[in-house]
C-alpha positions as CSV (number, residue, x, y, z in Angstrom):
1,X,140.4,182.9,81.0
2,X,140.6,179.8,79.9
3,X,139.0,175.9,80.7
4,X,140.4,172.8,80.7
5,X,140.2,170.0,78.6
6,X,138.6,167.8,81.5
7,X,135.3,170.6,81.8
8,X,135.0,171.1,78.5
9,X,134.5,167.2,77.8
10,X,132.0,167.5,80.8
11,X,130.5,170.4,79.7
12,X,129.8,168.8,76.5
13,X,128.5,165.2,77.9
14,X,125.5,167.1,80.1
15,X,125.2,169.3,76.9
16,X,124.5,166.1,74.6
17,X,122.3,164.5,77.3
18,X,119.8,167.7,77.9
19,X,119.5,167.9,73.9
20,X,119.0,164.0,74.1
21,X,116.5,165.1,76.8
22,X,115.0,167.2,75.0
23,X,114.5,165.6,71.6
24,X,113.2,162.6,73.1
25,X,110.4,164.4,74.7
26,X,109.4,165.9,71.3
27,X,109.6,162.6,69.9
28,X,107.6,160.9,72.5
29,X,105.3,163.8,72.5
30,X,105.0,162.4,68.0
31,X,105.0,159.3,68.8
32,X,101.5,160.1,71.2
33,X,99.8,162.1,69.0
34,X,101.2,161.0,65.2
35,X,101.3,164.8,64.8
36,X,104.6,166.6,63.5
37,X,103.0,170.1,64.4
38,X,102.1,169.0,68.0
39,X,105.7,167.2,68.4
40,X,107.0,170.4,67.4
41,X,105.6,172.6,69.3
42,X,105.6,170.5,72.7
43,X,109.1,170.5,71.7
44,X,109.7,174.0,71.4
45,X,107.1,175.2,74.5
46,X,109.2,172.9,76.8
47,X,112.4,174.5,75.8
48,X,111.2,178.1,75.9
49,X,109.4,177.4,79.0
50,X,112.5,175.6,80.6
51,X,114.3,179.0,79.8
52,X,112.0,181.8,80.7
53,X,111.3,179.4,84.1
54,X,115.2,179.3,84.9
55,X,115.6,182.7,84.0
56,X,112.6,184.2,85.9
57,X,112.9,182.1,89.4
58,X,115.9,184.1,89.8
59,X,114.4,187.4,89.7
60,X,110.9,186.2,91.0
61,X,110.5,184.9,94.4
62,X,107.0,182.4,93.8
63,X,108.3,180.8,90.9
64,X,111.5,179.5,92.9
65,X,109.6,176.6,93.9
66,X,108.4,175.7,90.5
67,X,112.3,176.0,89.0
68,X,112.6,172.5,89.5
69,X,110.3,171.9,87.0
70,X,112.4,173.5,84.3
71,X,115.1,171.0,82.8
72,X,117.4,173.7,82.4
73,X,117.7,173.8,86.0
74,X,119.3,170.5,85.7
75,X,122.2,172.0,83.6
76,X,124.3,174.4,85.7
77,X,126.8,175.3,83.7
78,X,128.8,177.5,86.0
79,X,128.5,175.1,88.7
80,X,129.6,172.2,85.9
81,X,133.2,174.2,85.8
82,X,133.7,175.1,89.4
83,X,132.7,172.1,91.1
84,X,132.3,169.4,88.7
85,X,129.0,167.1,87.5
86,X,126.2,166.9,90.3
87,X,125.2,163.0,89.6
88,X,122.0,163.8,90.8
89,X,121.2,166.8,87.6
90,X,122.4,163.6,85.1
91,X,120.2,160.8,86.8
92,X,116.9,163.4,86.7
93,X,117.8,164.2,82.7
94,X,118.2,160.3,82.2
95,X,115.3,159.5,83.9
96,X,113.1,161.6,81.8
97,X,115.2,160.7,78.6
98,X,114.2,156.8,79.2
99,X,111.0,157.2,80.4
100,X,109.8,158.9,77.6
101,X,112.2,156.6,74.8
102,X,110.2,153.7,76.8
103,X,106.7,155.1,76.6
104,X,107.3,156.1,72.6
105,X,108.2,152.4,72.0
106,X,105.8,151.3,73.7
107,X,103.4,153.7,71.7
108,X,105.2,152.5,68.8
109,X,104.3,148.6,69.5
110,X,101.1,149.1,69.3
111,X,100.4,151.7,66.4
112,X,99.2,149.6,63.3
113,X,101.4,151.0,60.2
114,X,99.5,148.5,57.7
């Protein structure tokens, strides 16, 4: 089997926007608290709990309505190679990429780093 050029670059753009996604929610998450541990861990319980939600809501009937919540559900990689992009899974993972760089700066404008 193999894949084209033209889903592979595609494949890699929504790959580099839900790492995006999810760095800048760690980051916001250290620019709230000034706290590496509690960046870090927000961080890491967002990704684990985007994959154990994706992964269970298949299997599990009640958490199918809570899959949306998971940002993985935003990356359909399967779907990215059969049928191309959905525009609305990139505008969701940019809208919580900018919100959050927008809040952090925010954050950041007011911190006093005397």
């Amino acid at each position: 089997a193999t894949i084209e050029l033209k889903d592979a670059l595609m494949l890699v753009a929504i790959t580099w926007l839900i790492i995006v996604t999810y760095g800048t929610i760690t980051f916001g998450v250290g620019m709230l608290t000034g706290r590496r541990a509690w960046a870090s861990f927000i961080g890491t319980f967002v990704i684990i709990g985007s994959f154990l939600l994706s992964t269970f809501s298949q299997a599990v009937d009640w958490l199918k309505d809570y899959e949306s919540w998971s940002l993985l559900h935003y990356f359909p990689a399967l779907e990215i190679i059969e049928s191309g992009i959905n525009w609305q899974d990139i505008a969701v993972l940019s809208a919580v990429t900018v919100t959050t760089l927008i809040m952090s700066w925010a954050i950041f404008n007011h911190r006093d780093i005397n």
